[in-house]
Every structure is written in C-alpha cells, then in structure tokens.
BAFI-3210 file (N, C-alpha, C; in Angstrom, 3 decimals, decimal comma, padded with zeros to 6 digits):
// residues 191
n [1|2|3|4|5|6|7|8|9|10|11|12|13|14|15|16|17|18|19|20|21|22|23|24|25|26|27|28|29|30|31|32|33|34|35|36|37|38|39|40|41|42|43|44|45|46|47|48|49|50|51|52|53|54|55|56|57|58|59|60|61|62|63|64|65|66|67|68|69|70|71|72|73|74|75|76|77|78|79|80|81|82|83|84|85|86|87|88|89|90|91|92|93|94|95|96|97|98|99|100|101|102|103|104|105|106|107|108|109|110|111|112|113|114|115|116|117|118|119|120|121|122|123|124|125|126|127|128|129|130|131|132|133|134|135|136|137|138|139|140|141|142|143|144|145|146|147|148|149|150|151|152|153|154|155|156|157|158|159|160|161|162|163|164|165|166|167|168|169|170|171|172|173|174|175|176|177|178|179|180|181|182|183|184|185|186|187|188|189|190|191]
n.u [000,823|002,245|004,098|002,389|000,648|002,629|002,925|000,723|001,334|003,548|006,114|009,413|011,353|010,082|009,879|012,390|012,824|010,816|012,001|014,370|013,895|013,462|011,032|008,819|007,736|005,258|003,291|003,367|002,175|000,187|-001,190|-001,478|-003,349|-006,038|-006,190|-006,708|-009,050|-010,686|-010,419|-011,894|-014,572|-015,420|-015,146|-017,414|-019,555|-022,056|-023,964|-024,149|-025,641|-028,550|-027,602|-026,427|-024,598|-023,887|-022,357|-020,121|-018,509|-017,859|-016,546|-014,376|-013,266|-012,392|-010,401|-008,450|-007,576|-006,022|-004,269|-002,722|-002,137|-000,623|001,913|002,551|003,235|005,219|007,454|007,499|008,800|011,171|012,612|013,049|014,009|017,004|017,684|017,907|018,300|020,297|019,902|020,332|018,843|015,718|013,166|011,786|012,541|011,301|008,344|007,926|008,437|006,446|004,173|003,528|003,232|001,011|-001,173|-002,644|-004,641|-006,856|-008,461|-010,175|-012,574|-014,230|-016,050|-017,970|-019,574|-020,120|-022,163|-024,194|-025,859|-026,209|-025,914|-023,381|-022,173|-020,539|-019,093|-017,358|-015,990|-013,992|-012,174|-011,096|-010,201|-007,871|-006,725|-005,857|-003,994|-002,351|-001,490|-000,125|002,117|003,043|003,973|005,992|007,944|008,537|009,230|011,547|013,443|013,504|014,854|017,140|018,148|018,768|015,632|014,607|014,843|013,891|011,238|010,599|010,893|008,641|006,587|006,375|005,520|003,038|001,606|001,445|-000,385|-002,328|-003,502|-003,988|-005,970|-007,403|-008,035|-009,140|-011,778|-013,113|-013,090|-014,897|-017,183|-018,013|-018,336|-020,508|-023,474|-023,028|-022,433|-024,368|-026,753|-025,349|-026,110|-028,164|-028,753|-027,748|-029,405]
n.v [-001,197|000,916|001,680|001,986|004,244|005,728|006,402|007,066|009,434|010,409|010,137|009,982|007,630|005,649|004,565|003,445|001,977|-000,432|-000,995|-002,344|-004,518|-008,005|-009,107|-008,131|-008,205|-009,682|-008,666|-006,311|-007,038|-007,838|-005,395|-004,026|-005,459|-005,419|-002,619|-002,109|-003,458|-002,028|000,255|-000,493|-001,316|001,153|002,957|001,242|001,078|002,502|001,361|-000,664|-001,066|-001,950|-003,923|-005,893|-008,393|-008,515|-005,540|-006,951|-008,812|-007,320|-005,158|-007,562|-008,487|-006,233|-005,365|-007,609|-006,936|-004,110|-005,224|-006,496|-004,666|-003,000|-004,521|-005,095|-001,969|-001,676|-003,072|-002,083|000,405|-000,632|-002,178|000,552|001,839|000,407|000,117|002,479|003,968|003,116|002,334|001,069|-001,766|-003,849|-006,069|-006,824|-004,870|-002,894|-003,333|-003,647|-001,036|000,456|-000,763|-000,118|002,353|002,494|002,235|004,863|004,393|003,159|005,399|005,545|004,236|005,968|006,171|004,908|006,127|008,282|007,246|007,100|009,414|011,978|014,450|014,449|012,468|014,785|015,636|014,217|013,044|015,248|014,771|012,128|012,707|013,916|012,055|010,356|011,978|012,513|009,580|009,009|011,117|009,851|007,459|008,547|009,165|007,153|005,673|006,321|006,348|003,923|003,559|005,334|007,584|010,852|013,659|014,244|011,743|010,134|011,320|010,584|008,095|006,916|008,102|006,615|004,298|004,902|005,884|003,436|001,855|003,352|002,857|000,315|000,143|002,032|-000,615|-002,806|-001,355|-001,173|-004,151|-004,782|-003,449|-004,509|-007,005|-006,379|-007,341|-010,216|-010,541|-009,194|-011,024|-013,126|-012,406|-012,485|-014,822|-015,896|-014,697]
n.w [000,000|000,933|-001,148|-003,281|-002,805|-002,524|-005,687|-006,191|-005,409|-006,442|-006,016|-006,116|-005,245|-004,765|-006,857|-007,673|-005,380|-006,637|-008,973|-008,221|-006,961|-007,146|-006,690|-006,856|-009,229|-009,673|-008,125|-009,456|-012,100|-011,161|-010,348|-012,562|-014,032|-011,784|-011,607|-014,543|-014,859|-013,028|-014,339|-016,709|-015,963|-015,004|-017,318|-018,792|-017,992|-018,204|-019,749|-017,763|-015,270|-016,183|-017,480|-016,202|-016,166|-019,506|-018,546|-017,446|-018,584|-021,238|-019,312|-018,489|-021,027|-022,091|-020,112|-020,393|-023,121|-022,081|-020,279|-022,540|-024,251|-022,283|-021,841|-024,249|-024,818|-022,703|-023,429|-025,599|-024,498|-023,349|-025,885|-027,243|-025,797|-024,887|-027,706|-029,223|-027,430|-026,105|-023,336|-020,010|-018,980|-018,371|-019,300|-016,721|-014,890|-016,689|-016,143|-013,787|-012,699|-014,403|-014,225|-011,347|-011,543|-013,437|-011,773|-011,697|-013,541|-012,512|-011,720|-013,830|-012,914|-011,526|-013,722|-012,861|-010,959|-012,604|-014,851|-013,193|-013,509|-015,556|-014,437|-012,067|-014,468|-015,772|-013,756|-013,745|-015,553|-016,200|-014,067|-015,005|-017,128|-015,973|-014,473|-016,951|-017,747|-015,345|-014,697|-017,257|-016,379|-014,757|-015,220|-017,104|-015,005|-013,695|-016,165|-015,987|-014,017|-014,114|-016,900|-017,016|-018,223|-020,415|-020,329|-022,536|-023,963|-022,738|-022,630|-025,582|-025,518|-023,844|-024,917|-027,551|-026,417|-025,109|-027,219|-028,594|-026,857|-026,642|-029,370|-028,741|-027,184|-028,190|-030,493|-028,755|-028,574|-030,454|-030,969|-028,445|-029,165|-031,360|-030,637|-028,992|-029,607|-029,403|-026,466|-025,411|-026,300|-024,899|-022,317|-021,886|-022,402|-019,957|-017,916]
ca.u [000,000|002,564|004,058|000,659|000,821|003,771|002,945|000,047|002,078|004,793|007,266|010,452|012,072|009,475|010,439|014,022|012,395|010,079|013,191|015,393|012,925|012,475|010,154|007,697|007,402|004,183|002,644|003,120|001,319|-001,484|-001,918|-002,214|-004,791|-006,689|-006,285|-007,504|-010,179|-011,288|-010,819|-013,338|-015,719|-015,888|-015,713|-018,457|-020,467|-022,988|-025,015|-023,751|-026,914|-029,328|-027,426|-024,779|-023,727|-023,133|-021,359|-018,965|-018,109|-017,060|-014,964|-013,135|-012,766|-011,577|-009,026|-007,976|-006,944|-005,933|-003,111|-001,307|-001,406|000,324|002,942|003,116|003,666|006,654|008,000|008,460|009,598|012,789|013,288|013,441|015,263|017,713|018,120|018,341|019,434|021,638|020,022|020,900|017,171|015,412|011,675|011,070|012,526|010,081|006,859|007,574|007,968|005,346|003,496|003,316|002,781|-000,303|-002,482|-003,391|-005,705|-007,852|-009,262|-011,227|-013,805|-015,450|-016,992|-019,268|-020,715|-020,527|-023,774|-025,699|-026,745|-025,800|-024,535|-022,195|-020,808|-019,698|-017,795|-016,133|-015,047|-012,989|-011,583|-010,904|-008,989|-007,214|-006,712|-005,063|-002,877|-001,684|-001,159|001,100|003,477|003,570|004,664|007,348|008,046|008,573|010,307|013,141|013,946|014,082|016,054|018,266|017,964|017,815|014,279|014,584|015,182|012,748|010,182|010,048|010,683|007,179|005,381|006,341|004,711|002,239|000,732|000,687|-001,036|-003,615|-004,093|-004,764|-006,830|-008,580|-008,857|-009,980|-012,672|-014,036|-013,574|-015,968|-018,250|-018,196|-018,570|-021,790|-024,508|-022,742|-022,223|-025,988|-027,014|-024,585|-026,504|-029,534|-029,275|-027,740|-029,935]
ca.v [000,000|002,756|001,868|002,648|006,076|006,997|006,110|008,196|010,937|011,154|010,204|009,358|006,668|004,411|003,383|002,760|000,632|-001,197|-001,934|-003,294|-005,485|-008,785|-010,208|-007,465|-008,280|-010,246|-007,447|-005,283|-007,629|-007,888|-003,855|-003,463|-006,377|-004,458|-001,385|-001,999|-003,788|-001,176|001,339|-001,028|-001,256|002,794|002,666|000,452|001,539|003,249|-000,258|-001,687|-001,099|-002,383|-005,413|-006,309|-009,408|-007,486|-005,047|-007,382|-009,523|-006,385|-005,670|-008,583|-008,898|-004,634|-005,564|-008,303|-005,877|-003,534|-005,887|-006,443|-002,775|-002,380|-005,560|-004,505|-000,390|-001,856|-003,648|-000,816|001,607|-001,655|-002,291|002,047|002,597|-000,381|-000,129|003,945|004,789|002,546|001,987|-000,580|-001,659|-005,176|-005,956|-007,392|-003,351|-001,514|-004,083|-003,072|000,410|000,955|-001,647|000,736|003,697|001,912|002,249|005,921|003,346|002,961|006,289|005,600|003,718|006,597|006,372|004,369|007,035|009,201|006,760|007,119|010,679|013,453|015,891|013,530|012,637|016,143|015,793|013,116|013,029|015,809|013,685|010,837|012,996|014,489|011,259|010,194|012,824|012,200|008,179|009,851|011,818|008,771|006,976|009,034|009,240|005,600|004,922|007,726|006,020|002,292|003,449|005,829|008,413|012,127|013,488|013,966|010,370|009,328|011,739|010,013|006,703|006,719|008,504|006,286|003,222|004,992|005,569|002,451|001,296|004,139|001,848|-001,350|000,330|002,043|-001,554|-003,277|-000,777|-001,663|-005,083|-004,996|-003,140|-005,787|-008,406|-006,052|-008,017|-011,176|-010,265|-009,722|-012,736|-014,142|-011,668|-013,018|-016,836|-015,977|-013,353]
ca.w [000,000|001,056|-002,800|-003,979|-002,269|-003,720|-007,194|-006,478|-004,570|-007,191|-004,597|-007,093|-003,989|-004,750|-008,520|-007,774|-004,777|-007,074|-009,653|-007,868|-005,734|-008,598|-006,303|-006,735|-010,842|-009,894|-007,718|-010,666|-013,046|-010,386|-009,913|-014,227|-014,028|-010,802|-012,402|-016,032|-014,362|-012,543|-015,467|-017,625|-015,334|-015,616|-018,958|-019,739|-016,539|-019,344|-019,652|-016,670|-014,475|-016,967|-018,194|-015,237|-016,777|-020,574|-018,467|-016,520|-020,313|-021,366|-017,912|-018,816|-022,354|-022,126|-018,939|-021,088|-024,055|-021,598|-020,027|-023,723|-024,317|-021,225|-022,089|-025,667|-023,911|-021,795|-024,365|-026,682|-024,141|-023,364|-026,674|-027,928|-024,550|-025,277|-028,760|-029,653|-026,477|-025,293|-022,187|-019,369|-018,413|-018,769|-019,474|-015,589|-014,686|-016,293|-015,930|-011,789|-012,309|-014,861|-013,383|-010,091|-012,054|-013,879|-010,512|-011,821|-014,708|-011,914|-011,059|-014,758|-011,833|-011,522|-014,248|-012,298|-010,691|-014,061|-015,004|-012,576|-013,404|-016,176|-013,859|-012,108|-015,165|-015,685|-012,889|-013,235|-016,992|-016,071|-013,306|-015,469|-017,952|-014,759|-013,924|-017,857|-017,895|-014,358|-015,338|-018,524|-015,736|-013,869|-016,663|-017,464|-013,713|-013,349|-017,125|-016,191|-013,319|-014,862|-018,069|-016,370|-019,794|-020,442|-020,064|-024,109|-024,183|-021,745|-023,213|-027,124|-025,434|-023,265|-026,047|-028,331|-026,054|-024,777|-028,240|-028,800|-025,679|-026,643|-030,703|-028,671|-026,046|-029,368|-030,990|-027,990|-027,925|-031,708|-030,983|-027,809|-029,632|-032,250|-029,400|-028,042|-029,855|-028,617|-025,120|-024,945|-025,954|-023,754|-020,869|-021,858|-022,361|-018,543|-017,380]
c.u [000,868|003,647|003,230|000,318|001,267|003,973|001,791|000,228|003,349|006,117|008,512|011,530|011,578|009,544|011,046|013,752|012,002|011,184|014,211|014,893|012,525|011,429|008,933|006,940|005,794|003,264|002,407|002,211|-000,236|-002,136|-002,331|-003,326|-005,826|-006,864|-006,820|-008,457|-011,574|-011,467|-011,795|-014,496|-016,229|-016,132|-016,811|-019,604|-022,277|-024,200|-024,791|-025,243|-028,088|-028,890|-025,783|-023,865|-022,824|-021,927|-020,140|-018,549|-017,052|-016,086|-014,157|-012,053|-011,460|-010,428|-007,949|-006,677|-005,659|-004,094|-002,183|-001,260|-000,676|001,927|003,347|003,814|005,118|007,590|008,732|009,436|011,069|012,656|013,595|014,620|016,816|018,222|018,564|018,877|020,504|021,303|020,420|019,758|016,922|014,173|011,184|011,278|011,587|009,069|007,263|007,615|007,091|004,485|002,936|002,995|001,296|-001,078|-003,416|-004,602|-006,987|-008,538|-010,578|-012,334|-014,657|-016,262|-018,302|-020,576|-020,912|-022,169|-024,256|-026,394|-025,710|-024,890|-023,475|-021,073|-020,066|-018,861|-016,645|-015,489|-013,988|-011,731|-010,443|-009,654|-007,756|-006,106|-005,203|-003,741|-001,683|-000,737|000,326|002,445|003,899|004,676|006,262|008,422|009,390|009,566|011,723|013,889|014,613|015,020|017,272|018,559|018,073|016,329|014,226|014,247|014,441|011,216|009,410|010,100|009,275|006,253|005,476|005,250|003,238|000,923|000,182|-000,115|-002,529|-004,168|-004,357|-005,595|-008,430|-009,318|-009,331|-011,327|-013,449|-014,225|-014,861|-017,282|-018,760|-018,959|-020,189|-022,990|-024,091|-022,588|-023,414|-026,560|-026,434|-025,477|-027,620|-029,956|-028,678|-028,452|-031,677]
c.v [001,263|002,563|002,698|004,113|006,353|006,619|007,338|009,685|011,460|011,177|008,921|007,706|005,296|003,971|002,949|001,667|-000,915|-001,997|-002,597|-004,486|-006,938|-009,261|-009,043|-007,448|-009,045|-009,410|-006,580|-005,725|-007,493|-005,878|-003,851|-004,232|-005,713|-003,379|-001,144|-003,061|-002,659|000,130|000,714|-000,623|000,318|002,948|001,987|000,692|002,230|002,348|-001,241|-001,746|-001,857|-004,134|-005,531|-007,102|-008,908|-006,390|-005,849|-008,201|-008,033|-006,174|-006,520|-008,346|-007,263|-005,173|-006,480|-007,387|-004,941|-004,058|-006,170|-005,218|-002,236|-003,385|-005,118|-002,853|-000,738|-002,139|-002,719|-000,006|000,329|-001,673|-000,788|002,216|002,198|-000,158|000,963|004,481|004,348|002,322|000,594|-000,733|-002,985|-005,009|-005,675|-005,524|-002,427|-002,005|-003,329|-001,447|001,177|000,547|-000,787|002,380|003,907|002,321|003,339|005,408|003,384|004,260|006,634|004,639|004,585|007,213|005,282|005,598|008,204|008,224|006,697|008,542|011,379|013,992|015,108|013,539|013,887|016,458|015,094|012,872|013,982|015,431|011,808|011,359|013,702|013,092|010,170|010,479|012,924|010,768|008,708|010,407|010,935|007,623|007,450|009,348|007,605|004,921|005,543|006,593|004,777|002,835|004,610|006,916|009,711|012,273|013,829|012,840|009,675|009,925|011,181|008,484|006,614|007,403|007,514|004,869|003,677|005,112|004,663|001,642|001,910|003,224|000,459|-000,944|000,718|000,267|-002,198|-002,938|-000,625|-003,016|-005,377|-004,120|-003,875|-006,802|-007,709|-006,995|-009,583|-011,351|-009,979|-010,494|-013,226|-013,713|-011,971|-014,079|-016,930|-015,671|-013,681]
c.w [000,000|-000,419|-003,594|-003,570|-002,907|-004,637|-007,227|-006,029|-005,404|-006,290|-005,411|-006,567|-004,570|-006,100|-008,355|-006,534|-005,651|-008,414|-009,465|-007,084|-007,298|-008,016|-006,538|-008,332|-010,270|-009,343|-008,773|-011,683|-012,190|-010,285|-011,135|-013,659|-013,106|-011,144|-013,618|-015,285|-014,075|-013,516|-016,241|-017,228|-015,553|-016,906|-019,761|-018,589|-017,301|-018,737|-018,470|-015,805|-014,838|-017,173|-017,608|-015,888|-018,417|-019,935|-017,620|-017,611|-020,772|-020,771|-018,474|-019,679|-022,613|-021,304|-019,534|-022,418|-022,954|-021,229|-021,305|-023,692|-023,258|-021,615|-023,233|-025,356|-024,003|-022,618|-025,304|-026,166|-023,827|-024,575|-027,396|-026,892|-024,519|-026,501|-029,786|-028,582|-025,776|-023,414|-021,051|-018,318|-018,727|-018,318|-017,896|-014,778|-015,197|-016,062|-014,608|-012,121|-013,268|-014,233|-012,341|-010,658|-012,912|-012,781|-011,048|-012,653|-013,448|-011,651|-012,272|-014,130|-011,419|-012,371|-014,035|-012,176|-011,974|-014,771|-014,815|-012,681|-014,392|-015,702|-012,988|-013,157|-015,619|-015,003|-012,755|-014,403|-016,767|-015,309|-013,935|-016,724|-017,261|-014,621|-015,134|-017,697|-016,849|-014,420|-016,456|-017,070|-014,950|-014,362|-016,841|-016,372|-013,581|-014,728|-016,964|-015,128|-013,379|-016,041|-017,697|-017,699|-019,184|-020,635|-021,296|-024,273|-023,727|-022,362|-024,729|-026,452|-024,759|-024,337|-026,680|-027,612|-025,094|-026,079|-028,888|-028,113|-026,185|-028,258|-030,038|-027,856|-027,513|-030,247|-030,241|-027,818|-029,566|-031,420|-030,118|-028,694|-030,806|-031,547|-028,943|-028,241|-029,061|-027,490|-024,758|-025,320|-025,269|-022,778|-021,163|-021,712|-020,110|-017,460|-017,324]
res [x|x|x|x|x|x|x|x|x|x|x|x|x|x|x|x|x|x|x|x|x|x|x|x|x|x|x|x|x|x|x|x|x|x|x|x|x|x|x|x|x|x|x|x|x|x|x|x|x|x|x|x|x|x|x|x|x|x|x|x|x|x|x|x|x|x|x|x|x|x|x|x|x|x|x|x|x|x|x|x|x|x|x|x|x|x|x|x|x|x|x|x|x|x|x|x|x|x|x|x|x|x|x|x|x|x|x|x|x|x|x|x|x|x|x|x|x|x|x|x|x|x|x|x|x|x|x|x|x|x|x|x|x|x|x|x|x|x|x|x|x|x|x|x|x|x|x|x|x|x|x|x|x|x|x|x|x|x|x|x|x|x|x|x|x|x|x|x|x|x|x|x|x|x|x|x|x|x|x|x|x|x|x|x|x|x|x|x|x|x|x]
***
C-alpha cells in the first residue's frame, strides 16, 4: 500500500524501490490487471446497471486488451530505450515500475458514478482525464527512473509506447463493440 501512495504521490524513492525489488514483478502484473479492471468497469459503466452481466463480459474482455497494451507499452519503451538509447534496463525493470505507475488506470472507476446521473458525469469526466494525464506523468516518472535516460530520451521513449497502448486500447474498444450483440445474448441466455 505505502508503494501505492507513492505512485500516487509522485514520490520518485518508490520506482528505484520497485526496480530493484524482482520479487515485486508479480505485484506489478497484479496492480495493471486491478487497475484496467477497474478502469473497464468505468468505462463500460454506461449499460452496466441495466445489463450487469453485458457489463462485466465487457470488464473482462476490455481488462484483457488492456493488459497487452500495457505488455506490448513496456516492451516498446525496453526495446526504444535499449536499442536507440543505449540503455541498461530489462523488461522485468520496467513491468515493476510501470506496473506501479499503472495504478493511476484505476481512477477511470469513476466512471461508475458518471452513469448514474448526467450531472455527475460532468464531474467526473474531467476527473478521469485528470486522472489520464496524471497516469502519462507517472509513466514518465517511473520509465526515467528504470532506463536511467535524459528526459529527451525518456520523453520520445514513453510517447512512443504509450501511443501504442492508446491503438490497442482504441482496438480493444471496436472489438468490444463488435462483441456487443454477442455479449448480450450471452446476458440473456444468462440473465
């Protein structure tokens, strides 16, 4: 938990904790998974009330996506960081300190309460892009510290995997809408 603070406190100690720690690589896999969980669920929170089961298929199938775009992410930023910059970094280094910088994914949970009412969501979309943009500095927070770079260097390397996190998060989010007709029949032959 006091990790989880200071990922959300911006408290720079706790990356270089979380990379040198290997035993914490599975913690890190478990916060994305908890975290793009909990961002689905906001995200699909729309129809969730109506058709629980449609919205918890979704949950999944999104958290699902969610977790490669974070693996595929990491991946890019070690192999750009490694391979143009010459860094001295390895995958299981940034999964923990992105990994721990992922948590901010979760504060897209309130787009729960963004469905239960209009004016809510007014409050909370702003929150949620608060919430993005915060995730992004965390990001770059957490890759500086694993690839050991200028913030030039650190700045095109996390763009470059964060954009692509944002094309599988985008195709995850045609495919479920592909999947919608099927995911209610599924919520119906259950339901």
């Amino acid at each position: 938990m006091d990790r989880i603070m200071g990922a959300f406190t911006f408290r720079r100690g706790v990356y270089a904790e979380v990379e040198n720690d290997a035993s914490y690589t599975s913690t890190a896999w478990i916060l994305v998974a908890i975290s793009a969980f909990l961002a689905q669920l906001g995200a699909n929170a729309a129809d969730g009330f109506d058709e629980p089961i449609r919205w918890l298929i979704r949950a999944v199938i999104g958290t699902i996506f969610a977790i490669i775009g974070f693996a595929i992410g990491a991946w890019l930023i070690d192999f750009v960081g490694r391979s143009v910059f010459k860094a001295e970094v390895n995958f299981g280094e940034l999964v923990r300190t992105l990994g721990l910088a992922y948590v901010w994914r979760a504060v897209g949970v309130l787009g729960v309460v963004g469905a239960v009412s209009t004016a809510l969501a007014c409050v909370v979309a702003p929150a949620q892009v608060a919430g993005a943009l915060l995730g992004l500095a965390a990001w770059f927070v957490a890759a500086k510290e694993a690839l050991d770079l200028d913030t030039g260097q650190v700045i095109v390397t996390v763009i470059i995997g964060w954009v692509i996190g944002l094309v599988v998060a985008l195709f995850s989010g045609i495919v479920l809408g592909a999947l919608g007709l099927g995911a209610a029949a599924v919520g119906g032959l259950l339901g």
